[in-house]
C-alpha positions as CSV (number, residue, x, y, z in Angstrom):
1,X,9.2,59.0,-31.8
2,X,10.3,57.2,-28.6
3,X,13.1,54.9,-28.8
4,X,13.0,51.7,-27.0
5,X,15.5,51.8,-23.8
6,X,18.5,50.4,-24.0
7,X,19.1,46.9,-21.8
8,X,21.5,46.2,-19.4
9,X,23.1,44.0,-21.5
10,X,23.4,46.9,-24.4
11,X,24.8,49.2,-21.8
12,X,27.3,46.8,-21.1
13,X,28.3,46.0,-24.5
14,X,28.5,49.9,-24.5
15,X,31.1,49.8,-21.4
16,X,32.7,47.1,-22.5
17,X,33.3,49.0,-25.8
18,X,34.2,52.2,-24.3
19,X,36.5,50.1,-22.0
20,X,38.6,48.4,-25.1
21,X,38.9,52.4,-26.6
22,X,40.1,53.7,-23.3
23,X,42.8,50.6,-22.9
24,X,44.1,50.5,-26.2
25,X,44.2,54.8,-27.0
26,X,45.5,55.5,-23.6
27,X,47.1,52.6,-21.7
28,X,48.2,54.4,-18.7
29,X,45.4,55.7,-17.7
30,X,43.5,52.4,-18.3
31,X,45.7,51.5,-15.9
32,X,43.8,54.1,-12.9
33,X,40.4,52.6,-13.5
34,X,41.6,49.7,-11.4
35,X,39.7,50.9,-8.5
36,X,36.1,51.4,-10.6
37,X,36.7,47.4,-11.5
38,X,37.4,46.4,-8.2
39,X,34.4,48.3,-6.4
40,X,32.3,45.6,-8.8
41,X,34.5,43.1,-7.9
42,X,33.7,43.8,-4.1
43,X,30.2,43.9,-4.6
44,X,29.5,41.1,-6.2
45,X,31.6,39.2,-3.5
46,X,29.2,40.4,-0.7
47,X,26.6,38.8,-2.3
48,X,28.2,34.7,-2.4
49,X,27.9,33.5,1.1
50,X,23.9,34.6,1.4
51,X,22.9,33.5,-2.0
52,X,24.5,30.1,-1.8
53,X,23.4,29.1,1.8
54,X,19.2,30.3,1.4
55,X,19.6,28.8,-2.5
56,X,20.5,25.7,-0.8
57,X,18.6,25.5,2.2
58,X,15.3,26.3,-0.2
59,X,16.7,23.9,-2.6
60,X,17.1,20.5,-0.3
61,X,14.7,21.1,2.8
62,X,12.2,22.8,0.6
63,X,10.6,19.5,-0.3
64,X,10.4,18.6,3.7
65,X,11.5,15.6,5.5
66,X,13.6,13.8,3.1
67,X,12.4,10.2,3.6
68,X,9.1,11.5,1.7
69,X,11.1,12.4,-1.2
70,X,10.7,8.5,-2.0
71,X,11.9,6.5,-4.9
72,X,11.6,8.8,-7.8
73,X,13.4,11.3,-5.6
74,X,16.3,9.1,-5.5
75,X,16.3,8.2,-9.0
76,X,16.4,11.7,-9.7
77,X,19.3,12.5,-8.0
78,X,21.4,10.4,-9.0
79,X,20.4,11.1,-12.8
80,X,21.4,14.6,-11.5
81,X,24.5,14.1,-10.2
82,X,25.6,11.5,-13.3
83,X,24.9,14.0,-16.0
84,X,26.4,17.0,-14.1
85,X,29.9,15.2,-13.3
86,X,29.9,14.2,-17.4
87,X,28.9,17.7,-17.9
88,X,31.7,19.0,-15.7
89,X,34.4,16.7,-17.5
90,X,33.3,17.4,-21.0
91,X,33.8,21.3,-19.5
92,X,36.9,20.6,-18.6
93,X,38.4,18.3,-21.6
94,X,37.4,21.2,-24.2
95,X,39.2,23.9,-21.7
96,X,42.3,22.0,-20.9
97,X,43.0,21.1,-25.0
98,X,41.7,24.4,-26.1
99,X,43.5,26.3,-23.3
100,X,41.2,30.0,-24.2
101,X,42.9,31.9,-21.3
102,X,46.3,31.1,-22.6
103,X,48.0,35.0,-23.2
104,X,45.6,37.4,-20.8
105,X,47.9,37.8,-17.8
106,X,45.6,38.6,-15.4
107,X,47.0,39.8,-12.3
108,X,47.4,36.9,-9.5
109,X,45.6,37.3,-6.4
110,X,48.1,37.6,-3.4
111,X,47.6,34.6,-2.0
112,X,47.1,32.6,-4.9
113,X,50.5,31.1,-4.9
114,X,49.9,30.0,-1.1
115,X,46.9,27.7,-2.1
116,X,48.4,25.9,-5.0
117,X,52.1,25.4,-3.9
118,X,51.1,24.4,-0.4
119,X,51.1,20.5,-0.1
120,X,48.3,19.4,1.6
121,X,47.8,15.6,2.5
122,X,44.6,14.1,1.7
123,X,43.4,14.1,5.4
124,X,44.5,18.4,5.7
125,X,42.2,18.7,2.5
126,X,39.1,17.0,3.8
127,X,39.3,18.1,7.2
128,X,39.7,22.0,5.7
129,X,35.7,21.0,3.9
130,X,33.9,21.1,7.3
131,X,33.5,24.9,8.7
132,X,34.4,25.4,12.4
133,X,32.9,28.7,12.4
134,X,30.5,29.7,9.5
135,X,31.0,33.4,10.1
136,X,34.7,32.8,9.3
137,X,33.8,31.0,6.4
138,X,31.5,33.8,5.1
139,X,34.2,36.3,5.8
140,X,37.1,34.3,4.2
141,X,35.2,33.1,1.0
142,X,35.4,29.2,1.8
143,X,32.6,28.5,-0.7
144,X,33.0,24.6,0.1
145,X,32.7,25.3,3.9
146,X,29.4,27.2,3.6
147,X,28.3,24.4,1.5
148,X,28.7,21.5,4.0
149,X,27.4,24.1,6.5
150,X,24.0,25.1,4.4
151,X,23.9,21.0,3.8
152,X,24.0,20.2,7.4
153,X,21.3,23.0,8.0
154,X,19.0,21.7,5.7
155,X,18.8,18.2,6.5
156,X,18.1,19.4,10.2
157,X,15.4,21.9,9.1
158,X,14.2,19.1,7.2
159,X,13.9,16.8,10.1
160,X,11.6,19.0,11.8
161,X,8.2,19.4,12.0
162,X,6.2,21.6,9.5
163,X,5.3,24.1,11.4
164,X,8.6,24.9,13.2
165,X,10.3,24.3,9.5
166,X,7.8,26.0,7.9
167,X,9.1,30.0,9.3
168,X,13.1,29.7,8.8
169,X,12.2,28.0,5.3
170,X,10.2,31.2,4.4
171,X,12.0,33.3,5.6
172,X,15.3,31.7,3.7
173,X,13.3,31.9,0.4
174,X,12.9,35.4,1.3
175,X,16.6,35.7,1.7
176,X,17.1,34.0,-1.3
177,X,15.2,36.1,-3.2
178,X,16.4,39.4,-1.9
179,X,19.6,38.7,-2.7
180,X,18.3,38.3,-6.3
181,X,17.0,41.6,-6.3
182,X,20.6,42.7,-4.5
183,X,22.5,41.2,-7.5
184,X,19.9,42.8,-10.0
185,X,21.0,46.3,-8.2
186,X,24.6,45.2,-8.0
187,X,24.4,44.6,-12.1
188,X,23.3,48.0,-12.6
189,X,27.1,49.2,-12.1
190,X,28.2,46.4,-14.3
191,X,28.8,48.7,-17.4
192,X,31.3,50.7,-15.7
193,X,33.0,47.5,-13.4
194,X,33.2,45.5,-16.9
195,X,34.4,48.7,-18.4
196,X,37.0,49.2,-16.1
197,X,38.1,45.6,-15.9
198,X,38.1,45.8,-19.7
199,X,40.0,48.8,-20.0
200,X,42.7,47.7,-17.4
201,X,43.0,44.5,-19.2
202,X,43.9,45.8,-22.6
203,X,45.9,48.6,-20.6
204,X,48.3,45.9,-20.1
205,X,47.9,43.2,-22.2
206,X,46.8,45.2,-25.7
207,X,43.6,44.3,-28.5
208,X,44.8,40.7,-28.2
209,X,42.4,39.6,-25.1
210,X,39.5,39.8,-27.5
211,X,40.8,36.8,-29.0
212,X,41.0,35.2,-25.8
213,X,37.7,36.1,-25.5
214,X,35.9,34.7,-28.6
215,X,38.4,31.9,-27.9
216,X,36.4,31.3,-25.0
217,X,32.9,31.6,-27.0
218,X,34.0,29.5,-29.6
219,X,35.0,26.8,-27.2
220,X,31.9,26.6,-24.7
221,X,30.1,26.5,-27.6
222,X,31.7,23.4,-28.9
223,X,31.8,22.0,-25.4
224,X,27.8,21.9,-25.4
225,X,27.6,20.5,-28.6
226,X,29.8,18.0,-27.9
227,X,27.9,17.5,-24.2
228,X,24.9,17.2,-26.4
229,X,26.2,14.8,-29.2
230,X,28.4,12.4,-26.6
231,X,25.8,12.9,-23.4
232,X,22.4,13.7,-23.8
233,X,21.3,11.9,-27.1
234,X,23.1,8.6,-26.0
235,X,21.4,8.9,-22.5
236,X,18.0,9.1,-24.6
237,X,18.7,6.2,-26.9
238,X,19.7,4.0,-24.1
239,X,16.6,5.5,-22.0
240,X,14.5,4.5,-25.5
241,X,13.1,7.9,-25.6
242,X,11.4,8.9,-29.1
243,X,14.7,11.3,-30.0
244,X,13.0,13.5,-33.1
245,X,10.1,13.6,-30.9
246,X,11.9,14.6,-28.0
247,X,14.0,17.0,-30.1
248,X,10.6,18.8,-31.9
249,X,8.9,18.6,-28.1
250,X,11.9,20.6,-26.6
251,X,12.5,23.3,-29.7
252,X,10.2,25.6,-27.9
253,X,11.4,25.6,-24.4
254,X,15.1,25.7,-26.2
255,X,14.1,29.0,-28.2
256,X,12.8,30.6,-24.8
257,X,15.7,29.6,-22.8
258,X,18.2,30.7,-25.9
259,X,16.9,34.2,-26.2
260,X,15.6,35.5,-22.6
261,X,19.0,33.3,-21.3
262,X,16.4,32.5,-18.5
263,X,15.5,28.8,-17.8
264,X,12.3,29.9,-15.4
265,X,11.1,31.7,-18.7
266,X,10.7,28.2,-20.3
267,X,9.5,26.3,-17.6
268,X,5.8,26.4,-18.2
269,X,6.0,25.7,-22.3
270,X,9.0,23.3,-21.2
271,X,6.2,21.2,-18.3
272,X,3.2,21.3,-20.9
273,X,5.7,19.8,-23.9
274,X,6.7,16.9,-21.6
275,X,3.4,16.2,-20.7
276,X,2.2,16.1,-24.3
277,X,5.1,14.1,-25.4
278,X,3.9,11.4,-22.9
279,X,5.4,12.2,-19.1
280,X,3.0,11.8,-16.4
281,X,1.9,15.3,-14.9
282,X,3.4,13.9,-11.5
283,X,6.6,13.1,-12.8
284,X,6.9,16.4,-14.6
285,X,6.0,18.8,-12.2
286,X,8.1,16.8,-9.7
287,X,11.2,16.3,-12.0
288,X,11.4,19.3,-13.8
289,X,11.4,21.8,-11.2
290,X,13.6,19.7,-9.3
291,X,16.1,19.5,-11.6
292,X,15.8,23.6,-12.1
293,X,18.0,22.7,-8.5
294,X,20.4,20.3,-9.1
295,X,20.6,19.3,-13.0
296,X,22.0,22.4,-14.3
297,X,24.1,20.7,-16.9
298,X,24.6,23.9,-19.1
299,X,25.6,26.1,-16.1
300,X,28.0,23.3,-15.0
301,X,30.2,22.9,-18.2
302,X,30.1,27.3,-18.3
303,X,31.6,27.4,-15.2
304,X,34.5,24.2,-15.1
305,X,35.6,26.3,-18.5
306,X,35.1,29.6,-17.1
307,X,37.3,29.0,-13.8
308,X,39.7,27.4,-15.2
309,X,40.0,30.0,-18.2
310,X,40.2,32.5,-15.3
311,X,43.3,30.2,-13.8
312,X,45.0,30.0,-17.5
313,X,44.9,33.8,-17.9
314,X,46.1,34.3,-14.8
315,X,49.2,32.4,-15.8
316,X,48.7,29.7,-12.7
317,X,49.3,25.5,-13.5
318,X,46.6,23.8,-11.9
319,X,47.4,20.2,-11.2
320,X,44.5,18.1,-12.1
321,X,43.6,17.2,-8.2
322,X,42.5,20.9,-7.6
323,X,41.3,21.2,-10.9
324,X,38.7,18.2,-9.7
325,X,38.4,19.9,-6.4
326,X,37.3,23.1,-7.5
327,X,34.8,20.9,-10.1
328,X,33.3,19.5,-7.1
329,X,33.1,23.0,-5.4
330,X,31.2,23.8,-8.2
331,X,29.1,21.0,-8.6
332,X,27.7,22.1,-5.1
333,X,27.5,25.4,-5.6
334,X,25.7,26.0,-8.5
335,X,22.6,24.4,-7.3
336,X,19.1,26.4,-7.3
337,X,20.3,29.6,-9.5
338,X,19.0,28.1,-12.6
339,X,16.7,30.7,-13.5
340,X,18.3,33.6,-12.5
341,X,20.2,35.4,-15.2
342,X,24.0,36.1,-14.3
343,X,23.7,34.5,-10.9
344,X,26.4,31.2,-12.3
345,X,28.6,34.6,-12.0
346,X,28.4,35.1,-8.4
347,X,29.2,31.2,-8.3
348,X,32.0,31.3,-10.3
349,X,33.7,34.9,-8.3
350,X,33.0,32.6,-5.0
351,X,34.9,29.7,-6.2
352,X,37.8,31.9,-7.9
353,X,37.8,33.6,-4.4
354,X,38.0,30.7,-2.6
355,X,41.1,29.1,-4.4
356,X,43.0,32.4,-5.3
357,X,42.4,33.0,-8.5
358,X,41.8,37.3,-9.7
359,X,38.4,38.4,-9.3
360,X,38.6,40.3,-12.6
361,X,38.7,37.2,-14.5
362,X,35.0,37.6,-14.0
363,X,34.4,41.3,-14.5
364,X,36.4,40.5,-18.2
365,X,33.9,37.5,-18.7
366,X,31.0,39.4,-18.3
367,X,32.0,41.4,-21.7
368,X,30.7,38.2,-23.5
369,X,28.5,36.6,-20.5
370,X,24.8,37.3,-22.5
371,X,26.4,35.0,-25.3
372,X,27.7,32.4,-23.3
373,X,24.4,32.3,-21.2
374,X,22.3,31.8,-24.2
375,X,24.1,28.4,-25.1
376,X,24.1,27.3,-21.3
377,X,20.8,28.3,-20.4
378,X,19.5,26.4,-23.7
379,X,21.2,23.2,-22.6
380,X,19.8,23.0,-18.8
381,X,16.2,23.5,-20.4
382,X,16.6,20.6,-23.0
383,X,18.8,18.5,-19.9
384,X,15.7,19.2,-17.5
385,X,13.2,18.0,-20.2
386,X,15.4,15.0,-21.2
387,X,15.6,13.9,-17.1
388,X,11.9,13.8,-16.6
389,X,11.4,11.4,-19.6
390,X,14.3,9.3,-18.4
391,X,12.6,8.6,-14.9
392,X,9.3,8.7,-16.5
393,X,10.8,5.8,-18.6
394,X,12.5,4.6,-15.2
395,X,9.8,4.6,-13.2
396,X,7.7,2.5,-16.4
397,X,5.2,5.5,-16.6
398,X,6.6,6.8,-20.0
399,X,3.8,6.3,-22.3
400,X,5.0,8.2,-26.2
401,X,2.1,9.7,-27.9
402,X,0.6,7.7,-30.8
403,X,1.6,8.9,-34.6
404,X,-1.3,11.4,-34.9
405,X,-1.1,12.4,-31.2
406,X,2.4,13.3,-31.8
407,X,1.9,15.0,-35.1
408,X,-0.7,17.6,-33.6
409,X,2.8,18.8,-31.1
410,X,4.9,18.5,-34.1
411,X,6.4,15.3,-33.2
412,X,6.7,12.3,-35.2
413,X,5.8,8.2,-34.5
């Protein structure tokens, strides 16, 4: 009889466990593994400045020059960028009250102290956004920098002509890609980083980070809900969208996301249950992939809790001004990894990089990333799904199936 083989995210449950046995049986020489966690740690860094500029690039000049984006383009970003902040503040409400990191005492980064004491004026912060060398700012982790730098890029690229655009576009999807692949090999030694970081962790802290930990699930998971409840069903009441038949439209598309924790695995149920719930074909297959870009509501929340869980169990007061600038950091950097599993991950280590904060914050949220990724993941699917029927319903081309129609796709009048 053949047994099935085991997944990466068994074998890091497996390291993870081994990891909590090692740290809590024999603390000192949990203590030695340092260098196994930060190997991972390194890794995983390498990848951030490729993976956010081609994700980028792809993700804005992708759809050419700009102008041609037209109305409903507009409209859609905006939608985006609304429902992302909200997401982003619901994120960080739940983590600030909850406080989940409270208790881990992670060690600080070196120069973390440097970042958040120094006073900056309003003009040092903006004018340290724009990158005066982009190599620098790939070598120094200034996530922000490569941002306004990939930004910059794209709306040049886009200004071109099609067929000089055309070869750097490829050829940045290819890049984009490849470093998918990269992080997919780079996850392969995650058992023993995660391990490691996990066995370091309880090394010096003892059992008690695993309540941190399922503090952490507990409260991401209330965030959604709450995201859901006070966000998404008030945007589709006001938007007069059919809510039970929006709701038995997207259970589908939901269960895929929740259980592959892969939004591209329920993109083609999620672009025929649209349609059939009465969004054009040209809104959908214009909204919904767009918004696999930039409306990553699920992702967004994850990773304002995440980063700042990572700042509380590092023992470091964030005064709400970076708190809001790392949210924005975020907001920008998240875009176009949607529907690649553990990607948000290489975000959030290129943000923490970038204002200080340990590293093995993320190795020790990895432990418990599948089930934090199943609730995200769930939520961009049903925020993607509830955009296109908004600017469907924006646009006046939201026609809602009749009683029958809507009874053959489970949906009700």
């Amino acid at each position: 009889m053949r047994f099935p083989r085991p997944t990466l995210t068994q074998f890091i449950f497996v390291g993870m466990s081994i990891g909590l046995l090692v740290g809590w049986l024999f603390p000192d020489f949990a203590v030695t593994l340092r260098p196994l966690s930060a190997i991972f740690i390194r890794l995983i860094k390498s990848l951030i400045a490729p993976l956010i500029f081609a994700t980028l690039v792809v993700g804005i000049a992708g759809h050419g020059n700009i102008r041609q984006v037209g109305r409903m383009g507009i409209k859609s970003l905006i939608y985006f960028e609304v429902i992302t902040t909200l997401a982003l503040v619901v994120g960080l409400i739940v983590v600030n009250i909850v406080k989940p990191g409270v208790g881990v005492n992670l060690q600080v980064a070196e120069h973390a102290s440097d970042i958040l004491a120094k006073k900056q004026t309003i003009s040092e912060v903006i004018t340290h956004i724009f990158p005066q060398s982009v190599v620098q700012a790939a070598a120094e982790g200034e996530v922000l920098q490569i941002v306004v730098f990939a930004v910059l890029f794209s709306l040049g690229l886009a200004a071109l002509s099609p067929e000089k655009r055309q070869p750097i576009l490829t050829f940045c999807d290819s890049l984009a890609e490849t470093m998918f692949k990269v992080t997919g090999i780079v996850m392969k030694y995650a058992p023993i980083g995660v391990g490691a970081a996990i066995a370091v962790t309880v090394g010096h802290r003892g059992l008690s980070v695993l309540i941190n930990l399922g503090l952490l699930i507990l409260s991401l998971y209330a965030a959604l809900i709450l995201f859901a409840i006070g966000v998404l069903i008030p945007v589709a009441f006001f938007a007069r969208i059919p809510i039970r038949s929006f709701l038995n439209a997207v259970k589908e598309p939901a269960l895929i996301a929740f259980s592959t924790t892969s939004s591209e695995a329920a993109l083609p149920k999620a672009l025929l249950a649209m349609e059939q719930l009465g969004v054009p074909r040209k809104i959908v297959s214009f909204v919904l992939p767009t918004g696999y870009s930039f409306n990553l509501d699920g992702s967004t929340l994850y990773l304002s809790m995440a980063s700042i869980f990572v700042a509380q169990a590092a023992g470091i007061e964030m005064p709400l001004g970076t708190q809001i600038l790392m949210m924005l950091t975020l907001m920008l950097t998240s875009k176009g990894v949607a529907g690649v599993p553990r990607a948000a991950l290489v975000i959030l280590a290129g943000t923490l990089s970038s204002f200080g904060l340990p590293l093995e914050g993320v190795a020790v949220i990895l432990g418990v990333d599948e089930i934090l990724d199943m609730g995200r993941t769930t939520i961009n699917v049903v925020g993607n799904c509830l955009a296109t029927a908004v600017i469907a319903r924006w646009e006046g081309e939201f026609n809602p199936q009749t009683t029958s129609e809507q009874s053959s796709i489970g949906g009700i009048g």
